[in-house]
Residue, then its C-alpha position, 0 to 999 in steps of 0.5 A: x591900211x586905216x581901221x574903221x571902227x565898227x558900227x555902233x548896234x542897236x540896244x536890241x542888237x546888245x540884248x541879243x548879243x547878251x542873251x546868245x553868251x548866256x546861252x553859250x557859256x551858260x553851261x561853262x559856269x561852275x562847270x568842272x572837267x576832269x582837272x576840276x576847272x570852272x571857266x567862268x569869265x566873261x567875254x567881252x564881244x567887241x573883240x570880233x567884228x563877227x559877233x556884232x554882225x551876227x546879232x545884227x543878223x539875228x536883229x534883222x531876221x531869223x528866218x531870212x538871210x544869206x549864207x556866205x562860206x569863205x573857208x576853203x571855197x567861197x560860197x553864197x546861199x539864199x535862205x528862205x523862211x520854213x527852212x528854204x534854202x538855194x545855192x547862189x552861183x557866184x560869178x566866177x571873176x576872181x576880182x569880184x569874189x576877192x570883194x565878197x570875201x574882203x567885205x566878209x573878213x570884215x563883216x560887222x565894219x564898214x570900209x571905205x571904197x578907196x580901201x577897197x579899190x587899192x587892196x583888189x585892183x589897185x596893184x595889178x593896174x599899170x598905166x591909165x588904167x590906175x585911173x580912178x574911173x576905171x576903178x570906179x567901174x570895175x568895183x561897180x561891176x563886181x557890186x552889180x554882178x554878186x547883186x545879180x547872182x543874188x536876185x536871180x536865185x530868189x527869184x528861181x527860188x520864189x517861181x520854184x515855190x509859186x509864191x513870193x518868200x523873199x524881195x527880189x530886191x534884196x541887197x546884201x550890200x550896205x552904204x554910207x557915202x564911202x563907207x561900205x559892207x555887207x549887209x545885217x541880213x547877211x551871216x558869214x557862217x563858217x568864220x562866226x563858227x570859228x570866232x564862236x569857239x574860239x572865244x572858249x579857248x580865249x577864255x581860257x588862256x585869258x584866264x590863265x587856266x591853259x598854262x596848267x592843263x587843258x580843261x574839257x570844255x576847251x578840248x571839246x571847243x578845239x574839236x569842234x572848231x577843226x571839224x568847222x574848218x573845212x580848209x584856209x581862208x579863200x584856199x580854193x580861189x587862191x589856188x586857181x589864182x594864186x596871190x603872187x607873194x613877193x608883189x602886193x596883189x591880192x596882199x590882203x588875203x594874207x592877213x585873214x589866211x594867218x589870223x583863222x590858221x592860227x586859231x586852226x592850229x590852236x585848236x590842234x595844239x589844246x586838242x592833242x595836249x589835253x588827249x597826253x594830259x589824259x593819257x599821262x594822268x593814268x601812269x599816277x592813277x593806274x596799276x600796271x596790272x589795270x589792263x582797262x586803264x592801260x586800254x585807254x591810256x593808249x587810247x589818248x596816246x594814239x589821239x594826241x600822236x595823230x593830232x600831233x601829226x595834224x598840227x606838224x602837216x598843216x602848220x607850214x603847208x601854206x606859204x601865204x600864212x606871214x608866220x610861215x618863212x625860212x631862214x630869213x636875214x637876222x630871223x631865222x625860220x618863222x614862228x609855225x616852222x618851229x612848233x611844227x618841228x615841236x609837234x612832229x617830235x612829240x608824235x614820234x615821242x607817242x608812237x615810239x610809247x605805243x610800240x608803234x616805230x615801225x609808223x615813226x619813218x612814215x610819218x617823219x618822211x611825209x613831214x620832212x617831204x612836206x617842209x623841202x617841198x614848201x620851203x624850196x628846201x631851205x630847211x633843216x631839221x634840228x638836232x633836237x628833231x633828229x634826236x627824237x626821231x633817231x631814239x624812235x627809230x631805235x624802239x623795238x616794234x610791238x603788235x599789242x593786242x587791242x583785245 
């Protein structure tokens, strides 16, 4: 699939995008967290195409624009100034919302019609229906219902308020000849919320800092980012119609279903890894006799186990993520069956500290259910994963008082 490149902004569009970085990493400058780190290096924007879109948005109006939601399920809403807002009902043809989620994944490029066209209906036609008018039409009518969807929720929301607040008319579609994407007006919400807190934790590791420890300004992004991902990319639609893997239709979503899992599971990983760091530092600060200390060292303990144990149940609970895969010729098992084993080790390894092994088969009998269930039980653990858990298991249960 050719790249376009993304469209070139306006110096106002620059200087908004200019002033939201100063705004949001402002409070990162010269800022130390408990491991006395500054995060301080810049971020270059062109990185994200969400970026640019959402400083075209802001360049278009702050008061009117279209949500659009593709975490999890794919919604739309229309928002009105003072605060207005209506629910889009989306026509429920899945072709047509496949096309509002591409043109999403993508806001802030523009792409060309023939590219669309083949990533959602040019595999699953046969025959004369491959023809390009047939495709011509059933691009259009997807371009002609999600219009619709639209004008009809502002006009419902203008007889609603007795006045007009917003055109009618409005298009969330923009063209040039072939080229084609979502409009400035349009702001694609829960993907830039993603992209704007994962662009702390790219400071971060840019910088070389996450190879050390976790700072705190990463580990309050990381939360923030999990609470924004309400679920996988187009989860619910891919579930009533589900992408067939071992053909190309629909091969598309694959691609945005592993790049956002992957900043997902970063997070989990930052999260959990600075709640041990924490933990840990109280072994070399504390007495044993520092009975507040030991309190909130069990405390970051129990966090990261149950973090942990996220990032163990997510990282291969879905099979369109490309990184998920077991035991192929001359690869072995992807990249999230092995931090997954990684992580499910270090939760029992935690709950095993904490006196709580009574947990650890719970926990590890979920997870192996899990890893049979979705690799069609083509998978093994490793010696070293039934180790930990065998040493967890071997741990005498304690009840400790929280009191």
């Amino acid at each position: 699939m050719r790249k376009n490149k993304p469209p070139k902004i306006s110096q106002h569009a620059a200087e908004l995008m200019q002033r939201r970085r100063q705004r949001f990493y402002g409070p990162l400058e010269g800022k130390k967290d408990h491991y006395n780190i500054t995060l301080s290096r810049p971020i270059i924007p062109s990185a994200s195409p969400v970026a640019i879109a959402a400083a075209q948005a802001a360049e278009a109006s702050t008061n009117t624009f279209i949500s659009i939601t593709l975490l999890q399920e794919v919604t739309a809403a229309v928002h009105a100034p003072g605060g207005i807002f209506r629910n889009v009902l989306l026509p429920l043809n899945p072709k047509t919302l496949q096309l509002l989620a591409y043109l999403g994944w993508k806001h802030g490029t523009m792409v060309r019609r023939d590219v669309l066209l083949e990533a959602i209906w040019g595999y699953q036609r046969t025959g004369k229906e491959t023809t390009k008018e047939r495709l011509r039409w059933a691009f259009e009518g997807a371009l002609k219902s999600l219009r619709s969807a639209i004008r009809e929720t502002i006009e419902r929301l203008n007889s609603e308020n007795k006045e007009v607040l917003l055109n009618p008319q409005t298009d969330i579609f923009m063209h040039r000849g072939e080229l084609w994407g979502l409009s400035p007006i349009c702001r694609v919400e829960d993907l830039e919320k993603v992209e704007q807190e994962y662009q702390i934790i790219l400071e971060a590791k840019n910088s070389g800092v996450l190879n050390s420890i976790v700072p705190k300004p990463v580990k309050d992004a990381s939360d923030r980012l999990i609470a924004a991902y309400s679920g996988d990319f187009t989860q619910k639609l891919n579930q009533f119609y589900p992408v067939d893997m071992c053909s190309y239709p629909n091969a598309w979503e694959r691609e945005p279903i592993t790049y956002y899992r992957e900043r997902f599971l970063q997070a989990i990983w930052y999260a959990a890894e600075y709640e041990l760091q924490v933990g840990k530092r109280f072994d070399d600060e504390c007495s044993a006799s520092d009975v507040e200390s030991r309190h909130k060292q069990r405390g970051c303990w129990g966090r990261a186990a149950e973090l942990y144990r996220m990032y163990a149940m997510s990282a291969c609970n879905n099979r369109l993520d490309t990184q998920v895969f077991f035991k192929l010729r001359n690869r072995g098992d992807g990249q999230r069956v092995a931090k997954s084993e990684q992580a499910i080790r270090l939760c029992v390894m935690l709950l095993s500290k904490l006196g709580k092994s009574y947990l650890v088969d719970e926990t590890y009998s979920a997870y192996y259910d899990l890893m049979m269930d979705i690799s069609d039980e083509n998978w093994e653990p490793s010696e070293e994963t039934l180790k930990e858990v065998q040493l967890a298991r071997e741990q005498p249960a304690t009840y400790w008082s929280e009191g």
